[in-house]
N, CA, C and O atoms as a CHARMM CRD file, in Angstrom:
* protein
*
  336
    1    1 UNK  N      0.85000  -1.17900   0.00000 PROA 1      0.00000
    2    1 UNK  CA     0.00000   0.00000   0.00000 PROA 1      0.00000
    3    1 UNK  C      0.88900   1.23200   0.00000 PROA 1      0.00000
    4    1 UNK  O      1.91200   1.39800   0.66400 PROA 1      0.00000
    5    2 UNK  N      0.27100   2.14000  -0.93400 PROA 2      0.00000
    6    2 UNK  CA     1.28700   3.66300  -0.76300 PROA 2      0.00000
    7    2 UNK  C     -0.06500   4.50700  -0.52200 PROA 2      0.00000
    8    2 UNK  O     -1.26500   4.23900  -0.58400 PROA 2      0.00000
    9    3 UNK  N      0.90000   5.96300  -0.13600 PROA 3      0.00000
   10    3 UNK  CA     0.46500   7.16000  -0.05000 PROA 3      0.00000
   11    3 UNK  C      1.25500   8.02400  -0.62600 PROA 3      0.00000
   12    3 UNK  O      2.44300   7.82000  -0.87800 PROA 3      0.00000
   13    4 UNK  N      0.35100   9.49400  -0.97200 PROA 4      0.00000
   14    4 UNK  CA     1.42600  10.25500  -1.72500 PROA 4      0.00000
   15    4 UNK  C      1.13600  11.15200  -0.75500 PROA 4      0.00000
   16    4 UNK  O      0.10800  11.29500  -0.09300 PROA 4      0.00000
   17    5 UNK  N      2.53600  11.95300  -0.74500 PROA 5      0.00000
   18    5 UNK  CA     2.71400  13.47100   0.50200 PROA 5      0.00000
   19    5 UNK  C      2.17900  14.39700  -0.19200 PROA 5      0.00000
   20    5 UNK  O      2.32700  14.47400  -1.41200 PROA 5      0.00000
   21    6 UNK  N      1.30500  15.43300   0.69000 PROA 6      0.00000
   22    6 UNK  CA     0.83600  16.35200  -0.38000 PROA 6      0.00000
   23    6 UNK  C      1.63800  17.39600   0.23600 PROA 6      0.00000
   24    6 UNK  O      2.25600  17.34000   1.29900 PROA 6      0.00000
   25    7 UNK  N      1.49900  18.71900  -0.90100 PROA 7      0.00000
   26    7 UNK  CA     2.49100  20.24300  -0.10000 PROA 7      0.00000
   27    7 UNK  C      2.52000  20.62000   1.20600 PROA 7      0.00000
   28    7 UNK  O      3.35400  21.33600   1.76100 PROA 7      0.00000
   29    8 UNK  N      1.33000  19.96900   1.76500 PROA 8      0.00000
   30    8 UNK  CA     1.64400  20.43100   3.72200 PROA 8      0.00000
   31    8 UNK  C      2.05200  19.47300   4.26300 PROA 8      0.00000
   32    8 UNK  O      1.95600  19.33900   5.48300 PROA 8      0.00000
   33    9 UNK  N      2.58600  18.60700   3.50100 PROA 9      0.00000
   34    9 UNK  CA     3.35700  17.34400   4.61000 PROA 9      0.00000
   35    9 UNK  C      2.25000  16.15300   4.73600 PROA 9      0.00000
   36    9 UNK  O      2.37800  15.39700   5.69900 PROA 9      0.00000
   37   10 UNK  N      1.12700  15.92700   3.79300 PROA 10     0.00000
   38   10 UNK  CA     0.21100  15.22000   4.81000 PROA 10     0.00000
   39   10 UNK  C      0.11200  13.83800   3.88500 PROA 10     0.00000
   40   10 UNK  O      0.71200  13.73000   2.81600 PROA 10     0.00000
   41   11 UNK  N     -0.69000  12.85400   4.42200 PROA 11     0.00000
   42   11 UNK  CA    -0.31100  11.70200   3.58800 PROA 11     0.00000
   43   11 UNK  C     -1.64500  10.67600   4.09400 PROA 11     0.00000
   44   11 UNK  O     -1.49200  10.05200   5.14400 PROA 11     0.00000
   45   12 UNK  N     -2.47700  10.57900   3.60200 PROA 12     0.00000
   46   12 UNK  CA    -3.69900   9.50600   3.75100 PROA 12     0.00000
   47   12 UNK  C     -3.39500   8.67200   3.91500 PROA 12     0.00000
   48   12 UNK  O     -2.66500   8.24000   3.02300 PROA 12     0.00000
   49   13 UNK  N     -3.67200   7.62500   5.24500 PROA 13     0.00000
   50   13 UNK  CA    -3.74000   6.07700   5.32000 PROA 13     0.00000
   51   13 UNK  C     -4.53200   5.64500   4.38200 PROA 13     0.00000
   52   13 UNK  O     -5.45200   6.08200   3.69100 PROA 13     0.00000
   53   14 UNK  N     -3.87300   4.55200   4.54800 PROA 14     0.00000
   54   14 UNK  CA    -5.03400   3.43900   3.37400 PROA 14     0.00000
   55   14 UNK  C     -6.34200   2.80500   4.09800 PROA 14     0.00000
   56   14 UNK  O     -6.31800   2.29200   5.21700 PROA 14     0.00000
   57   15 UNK  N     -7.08400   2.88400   3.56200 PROA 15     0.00000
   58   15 UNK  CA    -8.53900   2.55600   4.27500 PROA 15     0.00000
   59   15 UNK  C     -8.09800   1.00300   5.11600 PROA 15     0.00000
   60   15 UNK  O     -8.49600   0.89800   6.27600 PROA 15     0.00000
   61   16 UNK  N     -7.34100  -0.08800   4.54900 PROA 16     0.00000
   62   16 UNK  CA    -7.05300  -1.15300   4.91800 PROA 16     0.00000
   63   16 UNK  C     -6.18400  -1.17800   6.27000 PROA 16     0.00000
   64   16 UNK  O     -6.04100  -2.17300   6.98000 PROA 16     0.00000
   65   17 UNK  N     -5.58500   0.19000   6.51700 PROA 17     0.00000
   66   17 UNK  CA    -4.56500   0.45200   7.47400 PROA 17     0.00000
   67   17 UNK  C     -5.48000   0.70600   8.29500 PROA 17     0.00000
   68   17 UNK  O     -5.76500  -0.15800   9.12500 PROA 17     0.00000
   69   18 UNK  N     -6.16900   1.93800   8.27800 PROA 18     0.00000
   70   18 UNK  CA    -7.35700   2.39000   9.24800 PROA 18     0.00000
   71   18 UNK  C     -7.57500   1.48400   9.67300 PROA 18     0.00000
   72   18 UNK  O     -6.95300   1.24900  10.70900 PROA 18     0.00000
   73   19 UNK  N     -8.78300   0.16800   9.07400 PROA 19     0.00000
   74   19 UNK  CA    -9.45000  -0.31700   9.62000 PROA 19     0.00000
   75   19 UNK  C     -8.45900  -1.25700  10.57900 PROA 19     0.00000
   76   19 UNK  O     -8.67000  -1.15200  11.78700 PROA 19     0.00000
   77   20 UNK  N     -7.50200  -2.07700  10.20200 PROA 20     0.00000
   78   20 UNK  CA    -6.48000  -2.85800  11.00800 PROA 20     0.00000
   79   20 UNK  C     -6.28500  -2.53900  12.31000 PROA 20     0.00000
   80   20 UNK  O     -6.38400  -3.15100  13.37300 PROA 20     0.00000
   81   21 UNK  N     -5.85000  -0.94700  11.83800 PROA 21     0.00000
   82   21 UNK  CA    -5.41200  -0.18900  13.42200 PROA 21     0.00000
   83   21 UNK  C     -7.07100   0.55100  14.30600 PROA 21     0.00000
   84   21 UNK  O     -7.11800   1.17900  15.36400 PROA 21     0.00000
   85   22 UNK  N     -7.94000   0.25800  13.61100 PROA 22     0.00000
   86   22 UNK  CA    -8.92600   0.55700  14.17100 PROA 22     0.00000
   87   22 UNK  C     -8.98400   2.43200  14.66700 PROA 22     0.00000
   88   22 UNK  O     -9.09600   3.10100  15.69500 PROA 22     0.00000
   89   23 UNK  N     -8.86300   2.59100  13.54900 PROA 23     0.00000
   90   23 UNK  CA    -8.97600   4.46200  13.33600 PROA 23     0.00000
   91   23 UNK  C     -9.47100   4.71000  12.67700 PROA 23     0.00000
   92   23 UNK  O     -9.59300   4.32300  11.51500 PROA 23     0.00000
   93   24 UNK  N    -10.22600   5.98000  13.66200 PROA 24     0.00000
   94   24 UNK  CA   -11.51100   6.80000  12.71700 PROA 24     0.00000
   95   24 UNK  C    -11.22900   8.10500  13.23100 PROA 24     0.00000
   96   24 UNK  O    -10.54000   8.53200  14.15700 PROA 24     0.00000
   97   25 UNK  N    -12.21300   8.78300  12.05900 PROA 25     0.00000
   98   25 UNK  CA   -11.66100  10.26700  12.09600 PROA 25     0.00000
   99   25 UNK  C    -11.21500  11.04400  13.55600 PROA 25     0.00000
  100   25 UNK  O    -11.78100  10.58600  14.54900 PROA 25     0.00000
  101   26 UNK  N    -10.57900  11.79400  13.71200 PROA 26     0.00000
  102   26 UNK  CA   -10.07400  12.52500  15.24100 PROA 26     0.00000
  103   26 UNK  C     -8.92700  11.71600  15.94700 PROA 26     0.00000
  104   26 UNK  O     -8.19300  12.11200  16.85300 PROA 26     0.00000
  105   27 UNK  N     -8.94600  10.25900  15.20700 PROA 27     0.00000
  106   27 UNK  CA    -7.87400   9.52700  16.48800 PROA 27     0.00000
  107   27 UNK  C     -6.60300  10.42500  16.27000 PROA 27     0.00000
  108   27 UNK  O     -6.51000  11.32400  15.43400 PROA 27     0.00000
  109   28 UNK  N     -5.69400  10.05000  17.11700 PROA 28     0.00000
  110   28 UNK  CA    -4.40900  10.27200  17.08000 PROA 28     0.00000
  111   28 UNK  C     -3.61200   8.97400  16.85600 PROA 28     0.00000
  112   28 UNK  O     -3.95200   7.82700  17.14700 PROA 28     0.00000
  113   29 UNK  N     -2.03400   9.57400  16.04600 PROA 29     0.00000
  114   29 UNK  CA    -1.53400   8.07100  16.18500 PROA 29     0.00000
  115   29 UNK  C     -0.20700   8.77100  16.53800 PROA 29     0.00000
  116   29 UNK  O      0.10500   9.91700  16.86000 PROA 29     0.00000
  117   30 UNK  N      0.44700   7.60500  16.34300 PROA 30     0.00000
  118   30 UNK  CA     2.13000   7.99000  17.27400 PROA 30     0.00000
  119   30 UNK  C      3.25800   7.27700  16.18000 PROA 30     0.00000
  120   30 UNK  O      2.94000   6.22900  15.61900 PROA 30     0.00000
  121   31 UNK  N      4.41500   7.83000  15.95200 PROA 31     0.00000
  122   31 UNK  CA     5.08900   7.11400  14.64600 PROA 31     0.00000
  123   31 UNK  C      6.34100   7.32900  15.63800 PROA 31     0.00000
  124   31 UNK  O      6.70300   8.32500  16.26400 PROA 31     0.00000
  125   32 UNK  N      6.84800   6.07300  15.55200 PROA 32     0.00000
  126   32 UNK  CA     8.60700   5.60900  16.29000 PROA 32     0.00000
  127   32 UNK  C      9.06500   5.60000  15.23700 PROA 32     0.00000
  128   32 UNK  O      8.32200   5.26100  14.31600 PROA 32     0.00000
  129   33 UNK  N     10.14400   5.88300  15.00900 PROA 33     0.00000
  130   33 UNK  CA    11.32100   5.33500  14.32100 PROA 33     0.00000
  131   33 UNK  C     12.11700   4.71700  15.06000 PROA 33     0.00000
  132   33 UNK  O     12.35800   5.20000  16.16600 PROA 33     0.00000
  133   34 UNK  N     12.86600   3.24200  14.57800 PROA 34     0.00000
  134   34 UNK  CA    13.94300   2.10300  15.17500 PROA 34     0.00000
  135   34 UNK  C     15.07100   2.57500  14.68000 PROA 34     0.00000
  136   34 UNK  O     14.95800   3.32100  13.70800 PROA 34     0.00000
  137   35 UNK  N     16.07700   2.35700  15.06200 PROA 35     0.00000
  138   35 UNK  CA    17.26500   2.49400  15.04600 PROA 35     0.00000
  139   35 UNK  C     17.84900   2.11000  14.01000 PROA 35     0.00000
  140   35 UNK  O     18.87500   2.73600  13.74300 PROA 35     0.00000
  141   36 UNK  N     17.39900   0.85100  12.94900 PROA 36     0.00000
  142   36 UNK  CA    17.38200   0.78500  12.12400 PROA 36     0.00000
  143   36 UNK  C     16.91600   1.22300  10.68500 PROA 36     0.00000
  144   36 UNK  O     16.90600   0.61300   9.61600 PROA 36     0.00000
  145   37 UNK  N     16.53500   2.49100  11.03600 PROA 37     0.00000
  146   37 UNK  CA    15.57600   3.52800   9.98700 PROA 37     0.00000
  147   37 UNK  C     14.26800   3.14600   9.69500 PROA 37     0.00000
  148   37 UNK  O     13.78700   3.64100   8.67600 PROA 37     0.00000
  149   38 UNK  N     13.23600   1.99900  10.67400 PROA 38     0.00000
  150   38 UNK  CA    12.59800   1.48700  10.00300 PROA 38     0.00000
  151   38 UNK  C     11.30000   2.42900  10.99100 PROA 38     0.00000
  152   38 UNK  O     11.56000   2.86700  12.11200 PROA 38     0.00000
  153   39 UNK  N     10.10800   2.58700  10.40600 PROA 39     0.00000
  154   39 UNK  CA     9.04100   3.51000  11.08000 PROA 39     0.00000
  155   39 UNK  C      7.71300   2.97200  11.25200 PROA 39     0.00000
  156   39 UNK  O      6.87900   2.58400  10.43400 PROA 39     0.00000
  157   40 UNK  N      7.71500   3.04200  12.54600 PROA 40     0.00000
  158   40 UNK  CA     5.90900   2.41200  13.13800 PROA 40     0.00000
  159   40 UNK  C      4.93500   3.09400  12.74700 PROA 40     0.00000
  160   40 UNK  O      5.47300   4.00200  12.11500 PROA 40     0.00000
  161   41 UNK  N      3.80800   3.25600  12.70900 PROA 41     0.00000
  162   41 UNK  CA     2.73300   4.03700  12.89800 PROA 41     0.00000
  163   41 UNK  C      1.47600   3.25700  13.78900 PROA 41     0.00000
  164   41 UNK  O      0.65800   2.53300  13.22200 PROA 41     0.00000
  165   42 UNK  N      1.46100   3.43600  14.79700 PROA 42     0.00000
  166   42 UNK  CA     0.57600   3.12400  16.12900 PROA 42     0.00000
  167   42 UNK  C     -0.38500   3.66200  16.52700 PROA 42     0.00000
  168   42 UNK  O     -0.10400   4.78700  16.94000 PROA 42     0.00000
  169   43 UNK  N     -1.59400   3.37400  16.63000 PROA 43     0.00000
  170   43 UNK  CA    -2.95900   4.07000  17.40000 PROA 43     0.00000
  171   43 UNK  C     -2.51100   4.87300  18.94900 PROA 43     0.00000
  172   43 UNK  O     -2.12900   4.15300  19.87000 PROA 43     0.00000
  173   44 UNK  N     -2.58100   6.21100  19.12200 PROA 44     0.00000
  174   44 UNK  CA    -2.01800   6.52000  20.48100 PROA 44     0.00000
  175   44 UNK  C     -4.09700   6.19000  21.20200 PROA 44     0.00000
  176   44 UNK  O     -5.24100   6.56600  20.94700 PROA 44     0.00000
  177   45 UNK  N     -3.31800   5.23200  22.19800 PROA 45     0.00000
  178   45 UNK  CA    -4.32100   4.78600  22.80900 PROA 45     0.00000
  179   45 UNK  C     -4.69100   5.31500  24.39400 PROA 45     0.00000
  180   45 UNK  O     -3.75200   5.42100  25.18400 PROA 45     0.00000
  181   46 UNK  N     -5.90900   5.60500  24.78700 PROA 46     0.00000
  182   46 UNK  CA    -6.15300   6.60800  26.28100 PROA 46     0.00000
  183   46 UNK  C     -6.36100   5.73800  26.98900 PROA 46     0.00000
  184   46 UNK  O     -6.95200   4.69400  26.71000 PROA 46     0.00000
  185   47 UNK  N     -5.68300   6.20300  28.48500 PROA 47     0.00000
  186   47 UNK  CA    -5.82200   5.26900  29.43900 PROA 47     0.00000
  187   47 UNK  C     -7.11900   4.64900  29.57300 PROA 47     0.00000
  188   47 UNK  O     -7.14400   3.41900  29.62200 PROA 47     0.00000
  189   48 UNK  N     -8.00900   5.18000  29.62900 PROA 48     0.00000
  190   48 UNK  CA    -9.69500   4.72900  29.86800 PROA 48     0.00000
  191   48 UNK  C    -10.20800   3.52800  28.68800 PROA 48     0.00000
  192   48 UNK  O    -11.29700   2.95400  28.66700 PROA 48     0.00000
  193   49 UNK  N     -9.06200   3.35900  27.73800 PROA 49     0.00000
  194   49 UNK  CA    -9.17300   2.30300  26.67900 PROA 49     0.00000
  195   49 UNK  C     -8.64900   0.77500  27.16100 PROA 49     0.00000
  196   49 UNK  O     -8.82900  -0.34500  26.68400 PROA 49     0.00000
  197   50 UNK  N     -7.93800   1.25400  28.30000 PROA 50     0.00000
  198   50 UNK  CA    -7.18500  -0.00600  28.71300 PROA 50     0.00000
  199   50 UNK  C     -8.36900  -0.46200  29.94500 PROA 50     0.00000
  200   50 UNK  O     -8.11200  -1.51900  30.52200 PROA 50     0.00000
  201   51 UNK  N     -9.26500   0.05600  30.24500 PROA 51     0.00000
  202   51 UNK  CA    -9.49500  -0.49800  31.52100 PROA 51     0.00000
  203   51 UNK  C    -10.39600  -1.89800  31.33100 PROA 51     0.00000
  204   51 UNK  O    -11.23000  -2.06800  30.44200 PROA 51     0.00000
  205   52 UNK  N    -10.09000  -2.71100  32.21100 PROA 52     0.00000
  206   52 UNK  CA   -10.82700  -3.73800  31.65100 PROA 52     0.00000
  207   52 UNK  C     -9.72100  -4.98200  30.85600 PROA 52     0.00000
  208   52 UNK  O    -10.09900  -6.14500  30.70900 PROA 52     0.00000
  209   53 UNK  N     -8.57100  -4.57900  30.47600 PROA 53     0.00000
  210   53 UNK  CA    -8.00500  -5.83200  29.65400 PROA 53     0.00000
  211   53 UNK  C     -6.85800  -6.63900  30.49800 PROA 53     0.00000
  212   53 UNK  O     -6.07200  -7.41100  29.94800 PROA 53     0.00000
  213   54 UNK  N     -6.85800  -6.28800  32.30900 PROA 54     0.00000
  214   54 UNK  CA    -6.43800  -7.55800  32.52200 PROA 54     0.00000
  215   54 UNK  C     -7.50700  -7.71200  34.00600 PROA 54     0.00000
  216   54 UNK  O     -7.99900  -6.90000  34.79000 PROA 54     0.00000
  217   55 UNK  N     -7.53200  -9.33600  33.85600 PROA 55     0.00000
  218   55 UNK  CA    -8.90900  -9.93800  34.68400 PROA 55     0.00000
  219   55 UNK  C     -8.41500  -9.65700  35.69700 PROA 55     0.00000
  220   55 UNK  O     -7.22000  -9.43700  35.89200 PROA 55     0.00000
  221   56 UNK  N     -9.54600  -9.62500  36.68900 PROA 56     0.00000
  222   56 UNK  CA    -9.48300 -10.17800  38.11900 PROA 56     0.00000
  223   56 UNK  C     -9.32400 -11.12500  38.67300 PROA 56     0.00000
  224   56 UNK  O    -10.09800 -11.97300  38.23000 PROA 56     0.00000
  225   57 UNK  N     -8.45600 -11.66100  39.78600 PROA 57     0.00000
  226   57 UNK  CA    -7.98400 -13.05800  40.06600 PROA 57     0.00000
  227   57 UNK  C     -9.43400 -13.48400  40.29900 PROA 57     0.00000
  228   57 UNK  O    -10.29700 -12.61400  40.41000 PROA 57     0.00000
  229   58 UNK  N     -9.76900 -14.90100  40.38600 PROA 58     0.00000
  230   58 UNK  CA   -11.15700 -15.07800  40.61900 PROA 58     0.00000
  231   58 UNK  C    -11.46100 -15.49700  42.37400 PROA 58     0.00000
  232   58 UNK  O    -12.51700 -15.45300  43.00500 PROA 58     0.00000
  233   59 UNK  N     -9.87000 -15.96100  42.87400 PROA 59     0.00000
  234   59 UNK  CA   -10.10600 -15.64700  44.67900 PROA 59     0.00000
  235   59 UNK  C     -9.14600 -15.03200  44.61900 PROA 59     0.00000
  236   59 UNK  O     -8.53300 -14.77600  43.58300 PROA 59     0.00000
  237   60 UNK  N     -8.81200 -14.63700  45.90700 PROA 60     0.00000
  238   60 UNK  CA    -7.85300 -14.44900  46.67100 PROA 60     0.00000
  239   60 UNK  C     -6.90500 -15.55400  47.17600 PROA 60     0.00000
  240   60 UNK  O     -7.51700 -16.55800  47.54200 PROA 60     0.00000
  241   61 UNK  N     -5.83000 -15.60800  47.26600 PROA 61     0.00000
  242   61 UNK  CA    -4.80000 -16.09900  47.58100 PROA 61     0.00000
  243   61 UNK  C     -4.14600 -15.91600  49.10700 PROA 61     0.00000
  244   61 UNK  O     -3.51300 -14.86600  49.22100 PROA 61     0.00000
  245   62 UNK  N     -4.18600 -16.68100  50.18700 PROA 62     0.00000
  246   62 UNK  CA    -3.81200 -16.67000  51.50300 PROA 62     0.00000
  247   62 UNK  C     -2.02500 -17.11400  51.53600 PROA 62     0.00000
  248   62 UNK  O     -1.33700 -17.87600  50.85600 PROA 62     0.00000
  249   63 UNK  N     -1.81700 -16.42600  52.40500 PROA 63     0.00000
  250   63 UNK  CA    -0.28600 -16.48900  53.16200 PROA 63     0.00000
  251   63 UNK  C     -0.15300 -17.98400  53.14300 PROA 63     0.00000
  252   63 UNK  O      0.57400 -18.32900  52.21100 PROA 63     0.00000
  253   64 UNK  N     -0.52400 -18.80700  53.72500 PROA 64     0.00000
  254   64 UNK  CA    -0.23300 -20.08500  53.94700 PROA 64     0.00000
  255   64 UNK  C     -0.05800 -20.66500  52.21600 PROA 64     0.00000
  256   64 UNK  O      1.07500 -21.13200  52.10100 PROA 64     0.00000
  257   65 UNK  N     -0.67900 -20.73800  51.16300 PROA 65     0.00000
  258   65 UNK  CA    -0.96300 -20.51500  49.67600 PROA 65     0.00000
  259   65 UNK  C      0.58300 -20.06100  49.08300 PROA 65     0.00000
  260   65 UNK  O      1.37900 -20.64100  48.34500 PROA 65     0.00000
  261   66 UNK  N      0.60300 -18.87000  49.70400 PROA 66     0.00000
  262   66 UNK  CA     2.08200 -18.13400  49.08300 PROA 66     0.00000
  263   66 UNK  C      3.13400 -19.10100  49.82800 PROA 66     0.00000
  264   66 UNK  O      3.53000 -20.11600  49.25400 PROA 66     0.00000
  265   67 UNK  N      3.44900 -18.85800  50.75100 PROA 67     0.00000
  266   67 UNK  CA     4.01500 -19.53800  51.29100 PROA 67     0.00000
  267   67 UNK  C      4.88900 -20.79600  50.90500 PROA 67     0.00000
  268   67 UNK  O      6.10500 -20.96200  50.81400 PROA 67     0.00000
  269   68 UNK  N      3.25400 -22.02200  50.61800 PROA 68     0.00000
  270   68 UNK  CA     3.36000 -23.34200  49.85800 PROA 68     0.00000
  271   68 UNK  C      4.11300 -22.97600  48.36100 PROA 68     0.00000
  272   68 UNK  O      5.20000 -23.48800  48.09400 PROA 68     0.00000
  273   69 UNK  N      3.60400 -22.28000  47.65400 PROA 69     0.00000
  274   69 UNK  CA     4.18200 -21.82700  46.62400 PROA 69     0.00000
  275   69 UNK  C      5.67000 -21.23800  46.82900 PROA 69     0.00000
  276   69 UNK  O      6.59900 -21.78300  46.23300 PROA 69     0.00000
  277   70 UNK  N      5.84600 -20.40200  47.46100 PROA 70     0.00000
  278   70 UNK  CA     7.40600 -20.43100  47.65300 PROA 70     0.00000
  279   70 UNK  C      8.13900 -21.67100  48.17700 PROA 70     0.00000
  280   70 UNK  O      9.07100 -21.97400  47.43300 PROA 70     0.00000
  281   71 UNK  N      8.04200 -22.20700  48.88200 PROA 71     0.00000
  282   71 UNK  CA     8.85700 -23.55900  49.33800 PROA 71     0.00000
  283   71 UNK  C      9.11700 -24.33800  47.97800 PROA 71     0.00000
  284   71 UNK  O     10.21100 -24.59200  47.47400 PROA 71     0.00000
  285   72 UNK  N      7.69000 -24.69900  47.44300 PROA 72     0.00000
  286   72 UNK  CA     7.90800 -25.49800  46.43800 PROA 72     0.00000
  287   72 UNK  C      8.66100 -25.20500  45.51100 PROA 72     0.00000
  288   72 UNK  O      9.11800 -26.09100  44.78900 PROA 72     0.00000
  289   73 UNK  N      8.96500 -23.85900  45.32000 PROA 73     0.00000
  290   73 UNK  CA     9.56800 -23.35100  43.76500 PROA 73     0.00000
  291   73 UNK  C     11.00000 -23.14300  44.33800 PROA 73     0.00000
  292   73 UNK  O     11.89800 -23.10300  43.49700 PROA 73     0.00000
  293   74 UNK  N     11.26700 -23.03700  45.35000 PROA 74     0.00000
  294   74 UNK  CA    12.68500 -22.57800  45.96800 PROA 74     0.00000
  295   74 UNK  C     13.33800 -24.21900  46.11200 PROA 74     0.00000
  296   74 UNK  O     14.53400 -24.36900  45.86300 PROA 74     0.00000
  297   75 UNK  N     12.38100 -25.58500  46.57800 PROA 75     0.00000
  298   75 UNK  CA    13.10200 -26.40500  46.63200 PROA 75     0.00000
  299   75 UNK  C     12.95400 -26.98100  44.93600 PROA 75     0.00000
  300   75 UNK  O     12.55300 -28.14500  44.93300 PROA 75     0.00000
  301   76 UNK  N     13.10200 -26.62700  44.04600 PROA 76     0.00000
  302   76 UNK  CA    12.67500 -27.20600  42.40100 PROA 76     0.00000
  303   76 UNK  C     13.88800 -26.42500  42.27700 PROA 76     0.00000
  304   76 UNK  O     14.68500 -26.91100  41.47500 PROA 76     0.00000
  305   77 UNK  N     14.36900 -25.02900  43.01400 PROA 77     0.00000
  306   77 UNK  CA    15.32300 -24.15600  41.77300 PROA 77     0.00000
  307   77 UNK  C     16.96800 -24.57800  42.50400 PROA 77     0.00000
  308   77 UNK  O     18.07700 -24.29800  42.05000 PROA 77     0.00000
  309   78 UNK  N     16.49400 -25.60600  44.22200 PROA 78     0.00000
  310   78 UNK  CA    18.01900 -25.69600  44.26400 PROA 78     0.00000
  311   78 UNK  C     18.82100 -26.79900  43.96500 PROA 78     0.00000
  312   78 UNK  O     18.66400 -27.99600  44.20500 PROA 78     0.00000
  313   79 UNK  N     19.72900 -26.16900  43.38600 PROA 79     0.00000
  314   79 UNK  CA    21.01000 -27.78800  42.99000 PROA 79     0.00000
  315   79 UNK  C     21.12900 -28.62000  43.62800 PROA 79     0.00000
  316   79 UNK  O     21.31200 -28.47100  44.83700 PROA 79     0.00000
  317   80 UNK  N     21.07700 -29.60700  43.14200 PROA 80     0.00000
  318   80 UNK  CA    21.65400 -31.12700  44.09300 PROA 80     0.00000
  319   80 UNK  C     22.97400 -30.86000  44.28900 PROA 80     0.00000
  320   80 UNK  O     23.90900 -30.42300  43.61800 PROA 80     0.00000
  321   81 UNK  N     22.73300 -31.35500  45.71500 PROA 81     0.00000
  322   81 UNK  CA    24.48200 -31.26400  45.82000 PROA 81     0.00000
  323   81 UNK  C     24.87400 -33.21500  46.37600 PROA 81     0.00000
  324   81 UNK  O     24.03100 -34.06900  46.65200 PROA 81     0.00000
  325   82 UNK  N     26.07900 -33.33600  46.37400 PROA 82     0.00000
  326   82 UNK  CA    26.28100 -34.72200  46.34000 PROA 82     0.00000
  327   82 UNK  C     26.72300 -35.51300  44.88100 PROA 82     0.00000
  328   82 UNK  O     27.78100 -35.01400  44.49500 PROA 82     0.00000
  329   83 UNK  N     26.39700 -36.24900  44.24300 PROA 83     0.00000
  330   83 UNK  CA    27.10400 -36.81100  43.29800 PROA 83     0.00000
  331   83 UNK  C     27.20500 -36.03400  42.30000 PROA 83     0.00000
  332   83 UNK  O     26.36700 -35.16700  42.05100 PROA 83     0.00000
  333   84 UNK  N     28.33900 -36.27000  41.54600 PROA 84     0.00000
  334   84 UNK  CA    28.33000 -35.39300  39.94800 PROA 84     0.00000
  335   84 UNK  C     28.41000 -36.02800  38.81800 PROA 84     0.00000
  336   84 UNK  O     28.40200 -35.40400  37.75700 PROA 84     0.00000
């Protein structure tokens, strides 16, 4: 897909881009450039867009719980010692 620059600098997405990145008229977007000369163009997204996309644990988790979970993972991560 191309665009052509017009005299004020400006350059139409492609309708196929829009819809991908899910932009409609007024959004804002945000363009990185990598270090390698290569250039993003990203939906700048508002905090109030994020709310909601990570769950709630469905209980709670008790000390005794953590606890068990630490022992177990601390005795899995230590080396045997004794034969080689």
């Amino acid at each position: 897909m191309q665009s052509t620059i017009t005299t004020k600098g400006q350059a139409t997405i492609p309708k196929a881009i829009r819809e991908h990145l899910g932009l409609k008229a007024g959004d804002q977007v945000k363009f990185f450039v990598h270090p390698d000369g290569s250039v993003v163009l990203l939906p700048k997204i508002s905090v109030t867009a994020l709310r909601g996309i990570v769950k709630a644990p469905g209980q709670a988790v008790g000390i005794e719980e953590m606890n068990e979970a630490i022992a177990a993972g601390a005795s899995a991560d230590m080396p045997r010692r004794g034969r080689r």
